[in-house]
LOTORTI-140873 format. One record per residue: residue number from 1; residue in one letter; x, y, z of N, C-alpha, C, CB in turn. Coordinates in pm, whole numbers, padded with zeros to 5 digits. Glycine has a CB too. Example, Ala and Ser with C-alpha at 12.3 -4.5 7.8 and 13.67 -1.06 7.14 Angstrom:
! LOTORTI-140873
[1,'A',[01319,-00569,00780],[01230,-00450,00780],[01320,-00330,00780],[01131,-00447,00905]] [2,'S',[01285,-00225,00708],[01367,-00106,00714],[01290,00003,00787],[01408,-00060,00572]] 
END
This chain:
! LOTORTI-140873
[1,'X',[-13771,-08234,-02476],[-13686,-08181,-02372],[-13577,-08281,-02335],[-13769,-08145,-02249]] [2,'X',[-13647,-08404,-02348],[-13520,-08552,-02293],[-13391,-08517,-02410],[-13608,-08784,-02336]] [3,'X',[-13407,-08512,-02554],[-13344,-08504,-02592],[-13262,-08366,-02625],[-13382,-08567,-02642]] [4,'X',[-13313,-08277,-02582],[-13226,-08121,-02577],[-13096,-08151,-02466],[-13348,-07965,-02501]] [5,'X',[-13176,-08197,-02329],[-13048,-08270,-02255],[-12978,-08335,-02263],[-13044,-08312,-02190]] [6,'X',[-13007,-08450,-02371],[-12893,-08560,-02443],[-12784,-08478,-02510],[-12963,-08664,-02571]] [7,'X',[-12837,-08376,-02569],[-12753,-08336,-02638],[-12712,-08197,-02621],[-12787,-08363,-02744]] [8,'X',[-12736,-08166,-02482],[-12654,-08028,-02433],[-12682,-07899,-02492],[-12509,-08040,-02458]] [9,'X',[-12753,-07929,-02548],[-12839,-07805,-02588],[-12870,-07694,-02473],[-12979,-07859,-02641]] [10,'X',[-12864,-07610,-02522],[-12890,-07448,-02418],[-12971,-07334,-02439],[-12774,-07365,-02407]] [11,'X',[-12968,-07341,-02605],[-13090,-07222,-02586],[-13178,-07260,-02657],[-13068,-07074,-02625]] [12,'X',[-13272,-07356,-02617],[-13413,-07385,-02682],[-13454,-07389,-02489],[-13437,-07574,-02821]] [13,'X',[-13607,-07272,-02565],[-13704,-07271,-02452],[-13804,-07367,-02543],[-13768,-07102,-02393]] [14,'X',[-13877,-07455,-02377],[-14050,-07514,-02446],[-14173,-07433,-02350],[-14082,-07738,-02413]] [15,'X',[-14229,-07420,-02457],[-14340,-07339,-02346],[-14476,-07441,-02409],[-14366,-07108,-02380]] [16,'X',[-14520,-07422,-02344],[-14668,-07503,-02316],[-14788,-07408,-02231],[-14631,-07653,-02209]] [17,'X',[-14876,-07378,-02327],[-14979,-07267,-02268],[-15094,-07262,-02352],[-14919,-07119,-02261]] [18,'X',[-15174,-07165,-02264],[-15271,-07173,-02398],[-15247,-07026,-02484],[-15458,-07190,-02346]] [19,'X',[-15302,-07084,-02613],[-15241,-07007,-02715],[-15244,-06815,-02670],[-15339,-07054,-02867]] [20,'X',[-15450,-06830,-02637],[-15488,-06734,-02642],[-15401,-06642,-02506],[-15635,-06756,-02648]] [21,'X',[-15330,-06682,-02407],[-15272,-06638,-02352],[-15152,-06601,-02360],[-15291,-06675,-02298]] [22,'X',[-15055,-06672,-02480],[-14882,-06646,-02485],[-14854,-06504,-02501],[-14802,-06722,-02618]] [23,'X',[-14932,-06406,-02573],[-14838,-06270,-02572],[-14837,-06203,-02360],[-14952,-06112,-02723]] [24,'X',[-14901,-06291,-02300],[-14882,-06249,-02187],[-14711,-06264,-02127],[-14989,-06323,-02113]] [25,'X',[-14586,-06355,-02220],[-14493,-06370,-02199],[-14398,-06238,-02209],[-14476,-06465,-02263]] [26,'X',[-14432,-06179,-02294],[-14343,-06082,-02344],[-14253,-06081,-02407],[-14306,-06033,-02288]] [27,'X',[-14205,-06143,-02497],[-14136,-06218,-02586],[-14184,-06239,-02686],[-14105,-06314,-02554]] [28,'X',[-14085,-06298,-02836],[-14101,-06307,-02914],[-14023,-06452,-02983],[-14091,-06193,-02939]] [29,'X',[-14036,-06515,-03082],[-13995,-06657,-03044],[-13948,-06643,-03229],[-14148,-06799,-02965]] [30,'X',[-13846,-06734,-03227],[-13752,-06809,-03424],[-13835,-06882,-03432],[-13574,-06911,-03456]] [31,'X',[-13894,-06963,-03346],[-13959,-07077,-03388],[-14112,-07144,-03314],[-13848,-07172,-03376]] [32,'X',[-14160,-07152,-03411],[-14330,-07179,-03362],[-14367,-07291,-03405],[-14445,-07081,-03417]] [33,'X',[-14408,-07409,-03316],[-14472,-07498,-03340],[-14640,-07530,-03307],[-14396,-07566,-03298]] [34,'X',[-14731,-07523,-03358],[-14907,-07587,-03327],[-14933,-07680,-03408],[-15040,-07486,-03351]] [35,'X',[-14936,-07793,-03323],[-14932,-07918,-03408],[-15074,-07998,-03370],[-14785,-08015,-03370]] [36,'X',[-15195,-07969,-03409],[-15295,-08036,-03378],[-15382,-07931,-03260],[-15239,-08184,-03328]] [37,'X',[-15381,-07801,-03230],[-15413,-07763,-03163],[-15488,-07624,-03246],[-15317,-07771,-03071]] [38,'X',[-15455,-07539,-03327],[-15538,-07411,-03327],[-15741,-07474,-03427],[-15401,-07256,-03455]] [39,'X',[-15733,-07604,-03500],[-15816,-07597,-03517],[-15992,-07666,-03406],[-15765,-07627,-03626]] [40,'X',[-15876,-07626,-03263],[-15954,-07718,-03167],[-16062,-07578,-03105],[-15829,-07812,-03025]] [41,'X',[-15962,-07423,-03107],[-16059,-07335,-03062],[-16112,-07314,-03112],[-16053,-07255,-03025]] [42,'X',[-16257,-07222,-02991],[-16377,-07128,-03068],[-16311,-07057,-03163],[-16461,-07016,-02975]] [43,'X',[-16199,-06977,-03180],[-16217,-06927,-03315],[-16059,-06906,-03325],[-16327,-06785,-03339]] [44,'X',[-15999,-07015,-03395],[-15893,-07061,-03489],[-15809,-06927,-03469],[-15947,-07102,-03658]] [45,'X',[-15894,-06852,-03619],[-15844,-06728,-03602],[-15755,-06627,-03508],[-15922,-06694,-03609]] [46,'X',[-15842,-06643,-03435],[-15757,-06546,-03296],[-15644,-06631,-03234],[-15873,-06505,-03146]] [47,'X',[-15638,-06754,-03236],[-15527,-06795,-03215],[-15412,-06773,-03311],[-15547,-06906,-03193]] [48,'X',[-15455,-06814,-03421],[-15325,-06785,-03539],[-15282,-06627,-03513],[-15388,-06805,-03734]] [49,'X',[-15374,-06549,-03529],[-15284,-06404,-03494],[-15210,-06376,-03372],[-15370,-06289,-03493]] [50,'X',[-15232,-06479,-03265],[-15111,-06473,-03140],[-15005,-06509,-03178],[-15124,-06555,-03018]] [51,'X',[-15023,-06634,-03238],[-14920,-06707,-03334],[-14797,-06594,-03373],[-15007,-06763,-03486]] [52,'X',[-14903,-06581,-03478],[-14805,-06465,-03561],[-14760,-06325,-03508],[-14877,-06423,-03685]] [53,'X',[-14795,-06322,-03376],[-14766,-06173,-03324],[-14641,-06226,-03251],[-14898,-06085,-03216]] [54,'X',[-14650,-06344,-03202],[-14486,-06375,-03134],[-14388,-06424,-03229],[-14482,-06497,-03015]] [55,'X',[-14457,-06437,-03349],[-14334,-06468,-03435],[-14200,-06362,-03492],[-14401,-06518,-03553]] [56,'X',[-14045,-06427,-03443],[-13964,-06310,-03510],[-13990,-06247,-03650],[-13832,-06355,-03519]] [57,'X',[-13920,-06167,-03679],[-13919,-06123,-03837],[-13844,-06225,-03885],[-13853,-05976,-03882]] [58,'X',[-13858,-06307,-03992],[-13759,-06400,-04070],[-13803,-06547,-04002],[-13575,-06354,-04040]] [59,'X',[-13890,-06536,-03876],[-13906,-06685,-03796],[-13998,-06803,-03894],[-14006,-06654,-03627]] [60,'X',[-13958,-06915,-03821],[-14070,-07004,-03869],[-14144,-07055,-03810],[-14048,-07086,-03923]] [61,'X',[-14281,-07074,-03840],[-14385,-07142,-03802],[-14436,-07241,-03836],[-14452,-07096,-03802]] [62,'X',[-14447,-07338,-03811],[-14481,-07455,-03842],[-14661,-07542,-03759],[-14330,-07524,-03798]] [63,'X',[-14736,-07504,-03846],[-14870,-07497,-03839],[-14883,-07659,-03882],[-14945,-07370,-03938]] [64,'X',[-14959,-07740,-03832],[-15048,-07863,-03849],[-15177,-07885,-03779],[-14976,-07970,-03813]] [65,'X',[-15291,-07900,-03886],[-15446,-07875,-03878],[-15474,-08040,-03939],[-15517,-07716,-03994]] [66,'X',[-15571,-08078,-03868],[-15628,-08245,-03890],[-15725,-08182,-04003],[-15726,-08347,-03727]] [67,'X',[-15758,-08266,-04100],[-15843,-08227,-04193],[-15918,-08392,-04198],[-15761,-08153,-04341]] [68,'X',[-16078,-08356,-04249],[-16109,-08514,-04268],[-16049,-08582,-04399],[-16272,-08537,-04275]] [69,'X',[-16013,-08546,-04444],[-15933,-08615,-04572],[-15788,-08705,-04496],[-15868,-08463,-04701]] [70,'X',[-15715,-08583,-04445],[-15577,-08650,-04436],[-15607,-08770,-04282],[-15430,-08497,-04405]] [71,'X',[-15718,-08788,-04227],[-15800,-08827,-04133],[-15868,-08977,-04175],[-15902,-08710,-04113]] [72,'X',[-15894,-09019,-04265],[-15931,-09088,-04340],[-15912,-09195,-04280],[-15890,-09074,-04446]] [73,'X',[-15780,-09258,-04288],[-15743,-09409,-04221],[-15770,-09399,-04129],[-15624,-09470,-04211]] [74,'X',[-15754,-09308,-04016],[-15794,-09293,-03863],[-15936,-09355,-03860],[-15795,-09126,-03804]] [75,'X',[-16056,-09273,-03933],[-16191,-09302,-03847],[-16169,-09421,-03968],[-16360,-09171,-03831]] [76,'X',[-16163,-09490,-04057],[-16156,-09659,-04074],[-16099,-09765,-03992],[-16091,-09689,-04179]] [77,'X',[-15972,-09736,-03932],[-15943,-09790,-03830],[-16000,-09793,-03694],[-15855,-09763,-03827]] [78,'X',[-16076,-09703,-03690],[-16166,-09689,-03500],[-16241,-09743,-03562],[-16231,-09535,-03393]] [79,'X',[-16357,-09771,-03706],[-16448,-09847,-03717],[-16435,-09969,-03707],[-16493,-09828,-03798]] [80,'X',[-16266,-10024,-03760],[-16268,-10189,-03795],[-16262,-10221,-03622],[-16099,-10265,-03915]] [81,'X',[-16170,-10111,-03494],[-16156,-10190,-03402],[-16341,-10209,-03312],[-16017,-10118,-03311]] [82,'X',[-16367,-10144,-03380],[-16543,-10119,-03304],[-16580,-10234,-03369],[-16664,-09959,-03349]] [83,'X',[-16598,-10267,-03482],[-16645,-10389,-03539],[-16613,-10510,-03522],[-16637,-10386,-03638]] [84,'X',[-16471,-10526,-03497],[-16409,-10639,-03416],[-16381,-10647,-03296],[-16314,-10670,-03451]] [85,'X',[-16458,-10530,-03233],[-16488,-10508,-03076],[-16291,-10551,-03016],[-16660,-10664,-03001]] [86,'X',[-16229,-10501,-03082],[-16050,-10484,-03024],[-16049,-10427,-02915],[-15941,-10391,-03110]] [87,'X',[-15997,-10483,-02786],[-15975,-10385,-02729],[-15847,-10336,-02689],[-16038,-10394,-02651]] [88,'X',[-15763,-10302,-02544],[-15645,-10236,-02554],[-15537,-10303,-02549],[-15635,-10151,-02474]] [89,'X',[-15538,-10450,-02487],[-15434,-10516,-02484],[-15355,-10523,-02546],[-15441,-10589,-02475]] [90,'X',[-15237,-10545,-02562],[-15112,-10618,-02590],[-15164,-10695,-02743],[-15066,-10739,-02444]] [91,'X',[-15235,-10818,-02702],[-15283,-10903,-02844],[-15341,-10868,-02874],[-15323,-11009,-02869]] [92,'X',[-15483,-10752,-02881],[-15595,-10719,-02914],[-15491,-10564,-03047],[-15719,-10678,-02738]] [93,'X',[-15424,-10505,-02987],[-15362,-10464,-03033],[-15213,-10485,-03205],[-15359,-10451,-02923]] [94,'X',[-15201,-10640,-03099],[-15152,-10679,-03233],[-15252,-10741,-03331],[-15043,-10772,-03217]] 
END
């Protein structure tokens, strides 16, 4: 949003909601972003079809799901800082 105002931008809406609730807007959206969020509900599924029910004809969606593969360095890195007991500071950090 900081940067839509930098740059005078006017017609981008952000909405922030929960999924299973957006067709309560009434609207329909060019552009869809879920970035780390539909594989968090009870059932994925029903979110993606909200998804896709507000999506225009021709729109894009842009879907991102954590998988343990692409996840990999993450839980090695929470192990090494557990093992070297790191904590949040500044130096602990570097």
């Amino acid at each position: 949003m900081r940067k839509t105002k930098e740059l005078a931008f006017s017609n981008i809406d952000y909405k922030q909601a929960d999924i299973l609730e957006l067709n309560k807007l009434d609207r329909r959206f060019n552009i869809i972003e879920s970035l780390g969020v539909l594989h968090h509900l009870k059932n994925p599924l029903e979110g993606w079809k909200v998804l896709v029910d507000l999506l225009q004809p021709q729109g894009l969606m842009k879907i991102a799901l954590y998988s343990e593969i692409a996840r990999q360095s993450v839980v090695e890195a929470r192990k090494l800082i557990i093992q070297k007991q790191y904590g949040s500071t500044s130096d602990d950090i570097r």
